[in-house]
DOZARO-216125 format. One record per residue (C-alpha): residue in three letters; y, z, x. Coordinates in nm, 4 decimals, m for minus. Layout:
BEGIN
{node 'ala', {Y, Z, X}}
...
//
This chain:
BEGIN
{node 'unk', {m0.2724, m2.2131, m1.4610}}
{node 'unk', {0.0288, m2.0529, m1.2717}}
{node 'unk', {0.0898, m1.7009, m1.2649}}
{node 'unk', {0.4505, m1.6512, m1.4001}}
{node 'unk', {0.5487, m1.3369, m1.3149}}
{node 'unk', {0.4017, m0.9559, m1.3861}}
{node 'unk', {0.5682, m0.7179, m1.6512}}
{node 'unk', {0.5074, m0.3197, m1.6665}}
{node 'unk', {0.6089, m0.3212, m2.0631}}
{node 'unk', {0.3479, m0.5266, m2.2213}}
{node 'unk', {0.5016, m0.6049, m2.5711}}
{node 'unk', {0.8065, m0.7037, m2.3324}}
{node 'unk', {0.5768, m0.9820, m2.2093}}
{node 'unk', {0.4506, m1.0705, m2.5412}}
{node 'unk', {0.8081, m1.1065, m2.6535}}
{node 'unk', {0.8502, m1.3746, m2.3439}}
{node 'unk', {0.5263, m1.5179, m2.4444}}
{node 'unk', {0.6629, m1.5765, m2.8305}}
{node 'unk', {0.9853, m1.6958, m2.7230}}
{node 'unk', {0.8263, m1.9643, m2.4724}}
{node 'unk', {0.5840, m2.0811, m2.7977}}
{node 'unk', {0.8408, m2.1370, m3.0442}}
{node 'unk', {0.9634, m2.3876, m2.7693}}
{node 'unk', {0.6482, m2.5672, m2.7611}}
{node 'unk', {0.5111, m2.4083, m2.4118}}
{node 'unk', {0.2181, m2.3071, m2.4503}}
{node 'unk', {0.1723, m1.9125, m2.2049}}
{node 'unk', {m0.1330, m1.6557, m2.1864}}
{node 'unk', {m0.1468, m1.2883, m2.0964}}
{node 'unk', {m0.3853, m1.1080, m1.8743}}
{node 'unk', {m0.3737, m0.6667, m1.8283}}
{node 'unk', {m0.4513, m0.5349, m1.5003}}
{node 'unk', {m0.3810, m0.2038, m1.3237}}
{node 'unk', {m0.0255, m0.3972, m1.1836}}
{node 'unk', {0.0758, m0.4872, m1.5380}}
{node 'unk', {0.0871, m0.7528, m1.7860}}
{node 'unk', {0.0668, m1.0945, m1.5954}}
{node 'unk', {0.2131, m1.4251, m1.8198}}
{node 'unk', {0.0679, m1.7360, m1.7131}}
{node 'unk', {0.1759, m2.1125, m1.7478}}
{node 'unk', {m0.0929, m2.3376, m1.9193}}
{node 'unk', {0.1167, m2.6493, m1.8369}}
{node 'unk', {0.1979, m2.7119, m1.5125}}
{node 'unk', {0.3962, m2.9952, m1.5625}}
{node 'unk', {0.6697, m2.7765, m1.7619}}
{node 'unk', {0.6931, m2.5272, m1.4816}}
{node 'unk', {1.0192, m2.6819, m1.4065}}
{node 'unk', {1.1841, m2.5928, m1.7563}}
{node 'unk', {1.0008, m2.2265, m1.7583}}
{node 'unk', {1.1388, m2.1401, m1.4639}}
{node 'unk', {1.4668, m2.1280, m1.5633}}
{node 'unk', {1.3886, m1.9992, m1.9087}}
{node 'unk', {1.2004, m1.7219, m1.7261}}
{node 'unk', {1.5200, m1.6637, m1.4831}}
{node 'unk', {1.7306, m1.6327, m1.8028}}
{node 'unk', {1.4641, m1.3890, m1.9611}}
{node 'unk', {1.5305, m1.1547, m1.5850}}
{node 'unk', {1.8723, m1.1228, m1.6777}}
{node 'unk', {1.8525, m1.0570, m2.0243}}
{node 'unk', {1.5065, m0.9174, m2.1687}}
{node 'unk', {1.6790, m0.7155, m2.4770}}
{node 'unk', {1.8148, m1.0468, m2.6153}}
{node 'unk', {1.7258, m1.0804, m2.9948}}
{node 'unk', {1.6030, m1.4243, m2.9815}}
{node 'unk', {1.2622, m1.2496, m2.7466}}
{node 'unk', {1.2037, m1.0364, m3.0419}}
{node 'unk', {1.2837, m1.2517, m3.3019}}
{node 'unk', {0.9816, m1.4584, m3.1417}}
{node 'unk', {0.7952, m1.1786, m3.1430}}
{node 'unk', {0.8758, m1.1510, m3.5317}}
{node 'unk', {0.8234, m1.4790, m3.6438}}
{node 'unk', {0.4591, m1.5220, m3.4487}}
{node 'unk', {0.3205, m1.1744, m3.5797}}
{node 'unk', {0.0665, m1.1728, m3.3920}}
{node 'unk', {m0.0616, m0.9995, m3.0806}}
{node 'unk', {m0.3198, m1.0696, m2.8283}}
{node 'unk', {m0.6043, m0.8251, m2.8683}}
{node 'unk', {m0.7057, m0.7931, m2.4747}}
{node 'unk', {m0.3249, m0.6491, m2.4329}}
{node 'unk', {m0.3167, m0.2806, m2.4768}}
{node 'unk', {0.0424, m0.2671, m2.5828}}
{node 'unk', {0.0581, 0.1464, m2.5734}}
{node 'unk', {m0.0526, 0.1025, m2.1954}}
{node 'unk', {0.2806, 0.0200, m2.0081}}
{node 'unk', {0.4017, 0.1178, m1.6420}}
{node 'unk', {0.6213, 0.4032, m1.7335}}
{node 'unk', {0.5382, 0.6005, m1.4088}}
{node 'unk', {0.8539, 0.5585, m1.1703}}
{node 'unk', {0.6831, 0.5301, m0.8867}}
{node 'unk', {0.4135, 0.2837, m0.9693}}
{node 'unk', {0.6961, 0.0169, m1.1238}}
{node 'unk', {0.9424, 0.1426, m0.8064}}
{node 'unk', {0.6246, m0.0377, m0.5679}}
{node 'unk', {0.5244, m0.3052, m0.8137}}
{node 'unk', {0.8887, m0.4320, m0.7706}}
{node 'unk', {0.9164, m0.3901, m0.3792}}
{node 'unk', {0.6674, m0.6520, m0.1390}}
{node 'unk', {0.5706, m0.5208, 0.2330}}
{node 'unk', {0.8347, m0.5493, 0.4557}}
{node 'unk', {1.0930, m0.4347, 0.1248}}
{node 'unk', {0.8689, m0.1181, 0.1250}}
{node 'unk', {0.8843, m0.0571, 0.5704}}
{node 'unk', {1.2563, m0.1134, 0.5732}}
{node 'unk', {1.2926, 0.1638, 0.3276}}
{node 'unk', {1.0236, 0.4162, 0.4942}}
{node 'unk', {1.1571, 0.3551, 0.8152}}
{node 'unk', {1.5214, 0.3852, 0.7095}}
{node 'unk', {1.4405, 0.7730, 0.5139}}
{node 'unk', {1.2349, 0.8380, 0.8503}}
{node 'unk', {1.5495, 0.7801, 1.0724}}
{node 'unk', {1.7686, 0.9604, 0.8292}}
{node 'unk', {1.5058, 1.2251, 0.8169}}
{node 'unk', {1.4575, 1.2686, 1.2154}}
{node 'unk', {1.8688, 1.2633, 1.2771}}
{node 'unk', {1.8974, 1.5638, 1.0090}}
{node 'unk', {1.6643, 1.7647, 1.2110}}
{node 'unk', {1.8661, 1.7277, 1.5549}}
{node 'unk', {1.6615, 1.5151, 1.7104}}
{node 'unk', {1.8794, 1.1788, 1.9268}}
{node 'unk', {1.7625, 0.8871, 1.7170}}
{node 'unk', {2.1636, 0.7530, 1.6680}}
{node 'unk', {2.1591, 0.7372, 2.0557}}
{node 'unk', {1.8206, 0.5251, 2.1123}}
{node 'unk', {1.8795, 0.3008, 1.7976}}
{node 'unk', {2.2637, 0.2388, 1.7842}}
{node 'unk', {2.4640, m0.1227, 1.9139}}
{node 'unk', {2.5048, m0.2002, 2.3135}}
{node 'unk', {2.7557, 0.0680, 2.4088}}
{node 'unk', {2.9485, m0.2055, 2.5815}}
{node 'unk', {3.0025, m0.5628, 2.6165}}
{node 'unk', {2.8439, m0.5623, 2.9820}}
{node 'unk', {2.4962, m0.4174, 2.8192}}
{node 'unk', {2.4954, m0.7257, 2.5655}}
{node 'unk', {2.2379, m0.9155, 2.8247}}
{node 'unk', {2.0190, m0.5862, 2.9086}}
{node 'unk', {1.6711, m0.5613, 2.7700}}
{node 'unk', {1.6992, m0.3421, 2.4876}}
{node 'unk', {1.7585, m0.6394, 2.2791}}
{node 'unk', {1.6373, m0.4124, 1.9647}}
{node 'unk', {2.0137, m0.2707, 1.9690}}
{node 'unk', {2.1249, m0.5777, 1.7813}}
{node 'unk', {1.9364, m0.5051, 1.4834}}
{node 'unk', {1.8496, m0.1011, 1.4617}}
{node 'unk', {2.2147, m0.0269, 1.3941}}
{node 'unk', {2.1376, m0.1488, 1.0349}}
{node 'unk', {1.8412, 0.1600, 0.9687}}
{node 'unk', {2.1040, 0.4151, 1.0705}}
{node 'unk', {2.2665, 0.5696, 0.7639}}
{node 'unk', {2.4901, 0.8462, 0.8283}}
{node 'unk', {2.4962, 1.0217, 0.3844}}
{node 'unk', {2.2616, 1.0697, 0.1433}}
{node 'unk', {2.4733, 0.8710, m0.0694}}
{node 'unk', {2.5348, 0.5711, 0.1711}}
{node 'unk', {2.1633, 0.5650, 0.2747}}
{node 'unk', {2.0581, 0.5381, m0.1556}}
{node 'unk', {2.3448, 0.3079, m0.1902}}
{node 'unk', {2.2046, 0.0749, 0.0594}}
{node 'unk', {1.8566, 0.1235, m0.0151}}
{node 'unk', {1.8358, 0.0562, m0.3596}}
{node 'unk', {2.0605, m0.2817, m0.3046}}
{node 'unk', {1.8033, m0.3935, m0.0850}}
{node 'unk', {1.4738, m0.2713, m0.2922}}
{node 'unk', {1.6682, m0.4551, m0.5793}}
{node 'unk', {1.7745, m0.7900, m0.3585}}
{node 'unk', {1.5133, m0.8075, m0.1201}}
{node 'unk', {1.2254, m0.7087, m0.3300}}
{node 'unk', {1.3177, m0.9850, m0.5381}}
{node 'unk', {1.3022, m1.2384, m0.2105}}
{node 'unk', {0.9862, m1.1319, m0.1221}}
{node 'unk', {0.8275, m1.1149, m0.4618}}
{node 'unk', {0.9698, m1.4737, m0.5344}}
{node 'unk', {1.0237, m1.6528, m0.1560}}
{node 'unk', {0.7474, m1.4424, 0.0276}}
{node 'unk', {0.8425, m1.1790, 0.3177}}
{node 'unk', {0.9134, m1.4619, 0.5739}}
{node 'unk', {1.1669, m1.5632, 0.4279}}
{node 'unk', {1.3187, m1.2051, 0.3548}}
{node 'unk', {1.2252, m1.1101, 0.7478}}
{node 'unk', {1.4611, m1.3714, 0.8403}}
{node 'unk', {1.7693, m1.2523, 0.6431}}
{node 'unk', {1.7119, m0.9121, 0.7653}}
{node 'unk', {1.7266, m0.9940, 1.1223}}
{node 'unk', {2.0110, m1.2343, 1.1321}}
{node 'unk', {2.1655, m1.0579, 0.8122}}
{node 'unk', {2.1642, m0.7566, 1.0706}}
{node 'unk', {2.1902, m0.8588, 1.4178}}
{node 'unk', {2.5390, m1.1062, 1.3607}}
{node 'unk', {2.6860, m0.8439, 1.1091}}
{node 'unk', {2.6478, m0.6231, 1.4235}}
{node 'unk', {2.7829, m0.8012, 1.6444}}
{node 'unk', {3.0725, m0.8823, 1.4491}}
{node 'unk', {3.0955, m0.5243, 1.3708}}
{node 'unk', {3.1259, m0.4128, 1.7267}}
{node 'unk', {3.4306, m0.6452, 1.8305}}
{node 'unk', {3.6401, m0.5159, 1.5211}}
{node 'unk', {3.5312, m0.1189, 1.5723}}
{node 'unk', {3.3269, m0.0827, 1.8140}}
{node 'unk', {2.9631, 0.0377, 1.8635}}
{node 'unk', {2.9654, 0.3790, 1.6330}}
{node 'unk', {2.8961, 0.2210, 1.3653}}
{node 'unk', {2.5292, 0.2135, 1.1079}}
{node 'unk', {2.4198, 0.0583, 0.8165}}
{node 'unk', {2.1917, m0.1774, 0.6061}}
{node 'unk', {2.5050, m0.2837, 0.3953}}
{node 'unk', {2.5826, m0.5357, 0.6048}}
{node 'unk', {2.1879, m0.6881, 0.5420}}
{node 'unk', {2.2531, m0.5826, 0.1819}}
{node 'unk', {2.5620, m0.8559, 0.1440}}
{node 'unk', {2.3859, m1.1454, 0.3222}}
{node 'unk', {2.0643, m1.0607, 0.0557}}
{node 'unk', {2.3662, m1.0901, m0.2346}}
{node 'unk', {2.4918, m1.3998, m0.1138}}
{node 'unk', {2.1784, m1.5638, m0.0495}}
{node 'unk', {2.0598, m1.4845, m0.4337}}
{node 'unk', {2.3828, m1.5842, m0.5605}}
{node 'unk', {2.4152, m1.9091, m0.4183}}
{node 'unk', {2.0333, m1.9851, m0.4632}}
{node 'unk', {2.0727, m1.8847, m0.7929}}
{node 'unk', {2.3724, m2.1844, m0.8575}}
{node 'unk', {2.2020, m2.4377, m0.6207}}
{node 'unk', {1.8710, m2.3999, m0.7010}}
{node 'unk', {1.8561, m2.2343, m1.1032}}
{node 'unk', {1.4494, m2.2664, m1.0444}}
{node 'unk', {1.3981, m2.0823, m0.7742}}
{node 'unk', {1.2614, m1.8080, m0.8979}}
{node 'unk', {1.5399, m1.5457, m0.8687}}
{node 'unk', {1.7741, m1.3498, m1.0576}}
{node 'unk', {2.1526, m1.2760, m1.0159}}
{node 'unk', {2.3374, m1.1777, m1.2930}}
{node 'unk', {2.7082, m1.3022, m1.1805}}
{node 'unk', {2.8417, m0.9561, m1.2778}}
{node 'unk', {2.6528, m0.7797, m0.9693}}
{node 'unk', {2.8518, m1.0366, m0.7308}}
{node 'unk', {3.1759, m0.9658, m0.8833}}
{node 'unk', {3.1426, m0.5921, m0.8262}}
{node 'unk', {3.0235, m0.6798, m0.4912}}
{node 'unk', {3.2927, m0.8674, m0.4218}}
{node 'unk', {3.5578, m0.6449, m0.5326}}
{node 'unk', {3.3648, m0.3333, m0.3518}}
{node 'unk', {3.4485, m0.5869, 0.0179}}
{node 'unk', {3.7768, m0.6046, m0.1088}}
{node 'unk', {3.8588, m0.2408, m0.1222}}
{node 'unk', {3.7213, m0.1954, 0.1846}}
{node 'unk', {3.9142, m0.4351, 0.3601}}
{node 'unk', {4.2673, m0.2271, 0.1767}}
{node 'unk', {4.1027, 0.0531, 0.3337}}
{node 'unk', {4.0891, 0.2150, m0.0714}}
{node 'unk', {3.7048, 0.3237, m0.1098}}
{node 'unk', {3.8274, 0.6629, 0.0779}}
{node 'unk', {3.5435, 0.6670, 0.3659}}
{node 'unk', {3.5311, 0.4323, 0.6393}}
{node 'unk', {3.3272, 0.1253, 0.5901}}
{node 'unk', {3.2330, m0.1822, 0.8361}}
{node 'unk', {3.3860, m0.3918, 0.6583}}
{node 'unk', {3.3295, m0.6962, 0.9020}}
{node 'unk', {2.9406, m0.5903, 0.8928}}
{node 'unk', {2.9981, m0.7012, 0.4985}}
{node 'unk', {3.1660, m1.0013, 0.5235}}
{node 'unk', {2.9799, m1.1616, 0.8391}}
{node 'unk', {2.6430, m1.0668, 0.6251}}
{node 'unk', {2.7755, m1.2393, 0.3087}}
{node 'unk', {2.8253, m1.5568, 0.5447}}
{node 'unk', {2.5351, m1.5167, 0.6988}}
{node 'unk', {2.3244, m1.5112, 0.3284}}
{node 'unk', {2.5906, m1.8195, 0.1631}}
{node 'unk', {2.4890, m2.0292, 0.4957}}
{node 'unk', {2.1329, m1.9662, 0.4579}}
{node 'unk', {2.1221, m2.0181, 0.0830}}
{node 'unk', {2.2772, m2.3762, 0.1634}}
{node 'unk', {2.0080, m2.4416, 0.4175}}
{node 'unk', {1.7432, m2.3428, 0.1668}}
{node 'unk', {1.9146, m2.5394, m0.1336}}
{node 'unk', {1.6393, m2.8212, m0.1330}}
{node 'unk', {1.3083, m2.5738, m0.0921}}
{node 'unk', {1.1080, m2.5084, m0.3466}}
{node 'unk', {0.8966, m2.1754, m0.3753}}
{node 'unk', {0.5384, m2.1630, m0.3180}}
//
């Protein structure tokens, strides 16, 4: 059997369950302290659930889940249907992997330290010049991109990236999502610094190569596991757009966003033929 995915709202996953039977694939449910797991009896359909699970993501109010649910009328009687994860914080870490959850300490720790007065912008912040590009503090390519400089900007950012690269890791494991957050920071950076110099902090930049990397993943590859509901691209997309017109009323590194959105389409194109573990 292959493990599906985990839901907090158990008669959610019942619903998913119903749906899948009334298409002749067959699906069990296990409780543990995570959630309610949904597991694939047939391996050979995986294929075909993968995408109906994908569509499921994007939509999980649809009537046709419930209608399922309707028609079937029953329940499985290991499920405790009252028992769902309605704490927060216990679905906030159930939908983040490792290195999601140490990006987003380490970013409120930075945040936290610069409030207080002490000089974290100056150890963590790009080369100051082109002719310290080659020194050894190589780390100034990618800390730039844990520096947030508003409590709005830093929750912005933060919950883009719990959202996007949450779903990597869950879905593509945290190798893959430790290699979109170094490139998807260090070229950003770089590109950054040549159009405004080295003032400049962020994980947005990260953020946009996560978005493109779903998206295109998501039209390449419609089995791979993740979700990208076009509309969250289009306001993306517009958001880069105002900031290029100079219209969102703050400044904004813009060429952080748009080398990081390259940076995710290229390596969503390299990835196009892998298949998740």
């Amino acid at each position: 059997m292959i493990q599906l995915l985990v839901l907090g709202d158990a008669r959610m996953a019942q619903a998913l369950v119903d749906y899948l039977a009334t298409l002749g694939i067959p699906c069990e449910l296990t409780q543990s302290e995570l959630g309610v797991s949904v597991w694939l009896a047939d391996e050979r359909r995986l294929a075909q659930v993968q995408q109906e699970v994908k569509r499921f993501l994007s939509e999980p109010n649809h009537p046709r889940y419930m209608e399922a649910s309707w028609q079937s009328g029953h329940a499985d009687a290991r499920i405790d249907y009252s028992k769902g994860m309605t704490d927060p914080v216990t679905d906030f870490l159930h939908q983040a992997g490792p290195l999601t959850l140490v990006v987003i300490i380490a970013c409120l720790a930075i945040y936290a330290l610069d409030a207080i007065g002490l000089p974290i912008f100056d150890e963590l912040a790009f080369h100051p010049t082109l002719a310290q590009f080659t020194d050894w503090q190589a780390w100034r390519y990618v800390t730039p991109a844990f520096i947030h400089f508003s409590v709005l900007h830093l929750v912005f950012n933060l919950l883009w990236w719990w959202y996007l690269g949450g779903q990597i890791e869950q879905r593509l494991g945290s190798g893959k999502l430790f290699i979109l957050l170094i490139v998807g920071a260090a070229l950003p950076n770089i590109a950054e610094f040549f159009a405004s110099g080295p003032r400049f902090g962020g994980l947005s930049g990260v953020v946009y190569a996560l978005l493109g990397y779903s998206w295109l993943r998501t039209r390449l590859q419609p089995d791979c596991g993740l979700a990208m509901p076009p509309a969250l691209m289009g306001f993306m997309l517009v958001w880069l757009v105002l900031g290029f017109l100079d219209m969102l009323g703050t400044p904004t590194a813009n060429m952080a966003h748009l080398v990081g959105l390259l940076v995710g389409l290229a390596q969503g194109w390299l990835d196009r033929h892998h298949r998740p573990a």
